[in-house]
C-alpha positions as CSV (number, residue, x, y, z in Angstrom):
1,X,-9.6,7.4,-7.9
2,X,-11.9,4.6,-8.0
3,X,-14.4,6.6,-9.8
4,X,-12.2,7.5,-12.3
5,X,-11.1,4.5,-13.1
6,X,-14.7,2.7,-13.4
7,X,-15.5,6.1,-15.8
8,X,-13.2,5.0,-18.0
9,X,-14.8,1.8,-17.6
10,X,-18.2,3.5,-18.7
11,X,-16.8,5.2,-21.7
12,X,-14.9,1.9,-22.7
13,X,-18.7,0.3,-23.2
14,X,-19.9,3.3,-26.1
15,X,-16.6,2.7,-27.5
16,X,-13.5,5.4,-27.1
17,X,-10.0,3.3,-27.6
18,X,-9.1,3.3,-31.0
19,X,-7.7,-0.4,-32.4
20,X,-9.1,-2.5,-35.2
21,X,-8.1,-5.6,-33.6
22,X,-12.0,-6.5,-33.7
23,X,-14.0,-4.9,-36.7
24,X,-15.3,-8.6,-37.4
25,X,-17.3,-8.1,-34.1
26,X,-21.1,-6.4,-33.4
27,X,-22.8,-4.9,-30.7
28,X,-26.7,-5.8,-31.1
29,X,-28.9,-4.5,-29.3
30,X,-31.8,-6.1,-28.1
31,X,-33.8,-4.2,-25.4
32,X,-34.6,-0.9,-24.4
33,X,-36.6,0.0,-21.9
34,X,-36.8,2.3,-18.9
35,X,-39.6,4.0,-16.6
36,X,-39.7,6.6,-13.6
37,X,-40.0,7.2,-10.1
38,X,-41.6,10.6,-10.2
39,X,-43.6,11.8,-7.4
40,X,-42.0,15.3,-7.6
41,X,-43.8,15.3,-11.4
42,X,-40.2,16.6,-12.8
43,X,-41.1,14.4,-16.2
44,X,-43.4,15.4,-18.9
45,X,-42.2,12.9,-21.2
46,X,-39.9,9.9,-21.1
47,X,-39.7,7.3,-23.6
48,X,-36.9,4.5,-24.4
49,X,-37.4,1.7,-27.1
50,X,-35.2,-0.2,-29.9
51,X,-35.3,1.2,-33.4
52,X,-37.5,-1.2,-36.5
53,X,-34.1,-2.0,-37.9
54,X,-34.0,-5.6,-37.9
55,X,-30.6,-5.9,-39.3
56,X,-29.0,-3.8,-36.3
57,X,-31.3,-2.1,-34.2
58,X,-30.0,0.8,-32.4
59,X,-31.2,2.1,-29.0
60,X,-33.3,5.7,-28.7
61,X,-34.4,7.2,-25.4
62,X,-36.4,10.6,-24.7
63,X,-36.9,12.8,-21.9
64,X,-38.1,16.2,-21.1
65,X,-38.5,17.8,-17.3
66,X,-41.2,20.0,-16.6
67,X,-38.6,21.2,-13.7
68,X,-35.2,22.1,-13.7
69,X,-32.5,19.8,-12.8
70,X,-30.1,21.7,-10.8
71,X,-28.5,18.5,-9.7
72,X,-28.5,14.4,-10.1
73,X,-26.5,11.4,-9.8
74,X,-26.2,8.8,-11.8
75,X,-26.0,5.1,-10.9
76,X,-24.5,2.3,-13.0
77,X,-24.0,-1.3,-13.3
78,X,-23.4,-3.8,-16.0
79,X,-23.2,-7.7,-16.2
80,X,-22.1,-10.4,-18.1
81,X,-24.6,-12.9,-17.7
82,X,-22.6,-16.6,-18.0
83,X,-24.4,-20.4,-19.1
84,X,-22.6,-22.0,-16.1
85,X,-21.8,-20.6,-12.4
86,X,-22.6,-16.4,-11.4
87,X,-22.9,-14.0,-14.0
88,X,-19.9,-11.7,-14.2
89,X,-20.5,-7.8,-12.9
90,X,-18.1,-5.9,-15.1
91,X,-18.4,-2.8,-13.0
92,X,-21.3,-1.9,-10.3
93,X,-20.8,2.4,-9.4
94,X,-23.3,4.5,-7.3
95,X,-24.2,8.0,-6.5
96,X,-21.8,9.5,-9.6
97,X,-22.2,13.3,-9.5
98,X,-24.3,13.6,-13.3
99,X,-23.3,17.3,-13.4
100,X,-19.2,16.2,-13.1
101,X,-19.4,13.7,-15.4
102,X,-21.7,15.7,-18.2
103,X,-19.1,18.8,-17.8
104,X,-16.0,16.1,-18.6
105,X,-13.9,18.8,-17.1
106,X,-10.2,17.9,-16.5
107,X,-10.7,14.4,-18.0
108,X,-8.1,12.4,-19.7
109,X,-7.9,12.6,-23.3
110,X,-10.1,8.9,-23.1
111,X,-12.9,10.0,-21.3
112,X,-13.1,13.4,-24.2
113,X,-13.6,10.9,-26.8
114,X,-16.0,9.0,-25.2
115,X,-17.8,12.0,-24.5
116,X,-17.5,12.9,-28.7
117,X,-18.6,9.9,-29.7
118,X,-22.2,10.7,-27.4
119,X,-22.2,13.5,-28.9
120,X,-23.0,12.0,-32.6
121,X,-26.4,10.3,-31.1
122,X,-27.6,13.3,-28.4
123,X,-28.1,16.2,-27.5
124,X,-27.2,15.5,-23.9
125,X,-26.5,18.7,-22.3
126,X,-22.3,19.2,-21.1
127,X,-23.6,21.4,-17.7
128,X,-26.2,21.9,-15.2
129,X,-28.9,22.7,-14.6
130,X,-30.6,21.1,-17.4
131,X,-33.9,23.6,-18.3
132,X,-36.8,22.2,-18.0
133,X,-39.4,22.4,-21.7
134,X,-36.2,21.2,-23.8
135,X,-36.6,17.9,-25.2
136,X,-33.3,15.6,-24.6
137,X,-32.7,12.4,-26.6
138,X,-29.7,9.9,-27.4
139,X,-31.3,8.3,-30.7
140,X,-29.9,5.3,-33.1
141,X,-26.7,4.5,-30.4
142,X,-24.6,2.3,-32.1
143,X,-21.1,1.4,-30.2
144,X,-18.5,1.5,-32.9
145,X,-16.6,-2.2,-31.9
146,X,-13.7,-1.1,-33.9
147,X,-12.8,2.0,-31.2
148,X,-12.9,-1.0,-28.0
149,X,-9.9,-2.6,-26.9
150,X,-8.7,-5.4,-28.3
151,X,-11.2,-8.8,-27.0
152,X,-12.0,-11.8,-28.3
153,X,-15.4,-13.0,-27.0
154,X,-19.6,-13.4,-27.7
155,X,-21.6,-12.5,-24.8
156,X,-24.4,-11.0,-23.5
157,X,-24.3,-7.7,-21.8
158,X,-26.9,-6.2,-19.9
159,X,-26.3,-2.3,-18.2
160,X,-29.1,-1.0,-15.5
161,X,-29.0,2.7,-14.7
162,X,-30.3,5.4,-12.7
163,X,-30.9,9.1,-12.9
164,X,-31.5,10.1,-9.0
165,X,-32.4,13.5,-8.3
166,X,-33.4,14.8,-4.8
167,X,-33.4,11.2,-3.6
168,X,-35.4,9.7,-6.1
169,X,-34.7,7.5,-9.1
170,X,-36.4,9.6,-11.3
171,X,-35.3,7.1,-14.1
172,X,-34.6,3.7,-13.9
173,X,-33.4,1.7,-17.2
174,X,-32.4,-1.4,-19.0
175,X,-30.5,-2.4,-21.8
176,X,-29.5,-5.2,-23.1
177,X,-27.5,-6.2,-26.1
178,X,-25.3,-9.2,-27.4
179,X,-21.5,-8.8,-28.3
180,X,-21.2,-11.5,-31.6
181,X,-18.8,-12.1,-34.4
182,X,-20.2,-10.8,-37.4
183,X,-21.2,-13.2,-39.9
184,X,-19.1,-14.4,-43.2
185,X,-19.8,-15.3,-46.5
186,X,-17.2,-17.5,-48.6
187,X,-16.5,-16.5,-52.2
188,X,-16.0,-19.5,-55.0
189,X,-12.1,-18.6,-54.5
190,X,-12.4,-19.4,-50.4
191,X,-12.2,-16.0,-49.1
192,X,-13.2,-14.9,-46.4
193,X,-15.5,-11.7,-47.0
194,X,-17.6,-10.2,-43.8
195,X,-20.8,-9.0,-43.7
């Protein structure tokens, strides 16, 4: 139950609720990096960066195995980091079985979405094993603020994961990105216009 619930959390993050209640709100994203734990040599490529847009850079990470992965788990945790006093941990979940949560089997309808909206970005497999030689990627992530659940905030968020297989954190990364109200322009008549 708990790990169905902090799922939903996950999937709540790349934007899957559908309200408008904040379209005058942007997710930036500011860093992107990652690097492995490989002393099986399952990698033959892994790369994770920002993209040159300066307006609104989006987030692209690659990977290939050299191995099959028959099995992983993935490891999760993002924070809100705060001027004053600790920084908030919006959800902290270990040792989630990769292959159950790729395969979205007997999800709720919530979780589907989230696993669409991926989609548009990747080519993230939706099974094990993942064969080895095939290059995998999620390039130019943007979250879509307009699918999250009503808020009314600016903050910085910062999400660590892990990809463990057979023990190992094959791949450990970083990304960190800034929740902000868009910017506005007035028009000579006092309207409100955003960007």
């Amino acid at each position: 139950m708990y790990c169905k619930c902090s799922v939903i959390i996950v999937f709540i993050f790349v934007s899957v609720y559908n309200t408008n209640a904040k379209s005058n709100f942007d997710m930036v994203f500011t860093n992107c990096t990652c690097f492995s734990e490989d002393p099986e040599k399952m990698l033959s490529n892994l790369k994770c960066g920002l993209s040159k847009s300066v307006k609104r850079p989006s987030f692209n990470i690659e990977l290939q195995f050299q191995k099959p992965v028959t099995r992983f788990f993935v490891n999760m945790r993002i924070v809100l980091p705060r001027r004053f006093g600790g920084d908030f941990t919006l959800f902290n979940l270990s040792g989630i079985d990769g292959c159950s949560l790729l395969s979205n089997k007997n999800q709720i309808a919530f979780i589907q979405l989230g696993r669409k909206h991926m989609d548009q970005f990747s080519n993230v497999p939706k099974r094990c094993p993942w064969p080895k030689d095939v290059p995998y990627y999620v390039r130019g992530f943007r979250s879509d603020m307009a699918a999250m659940p009503a808020f009314n905030f600016e903050s910085d968020m910062n999400l660590w994961f892990d990809l463990v297989v057979n023990q190992h954190k094959l791949i450990r990364g970083f990304i960190q990105s800034r929740v902000q109200r868009r910017k506005s322009h007035k028009t000579g008549a006092g309207e409100d216009l955003s960007v």
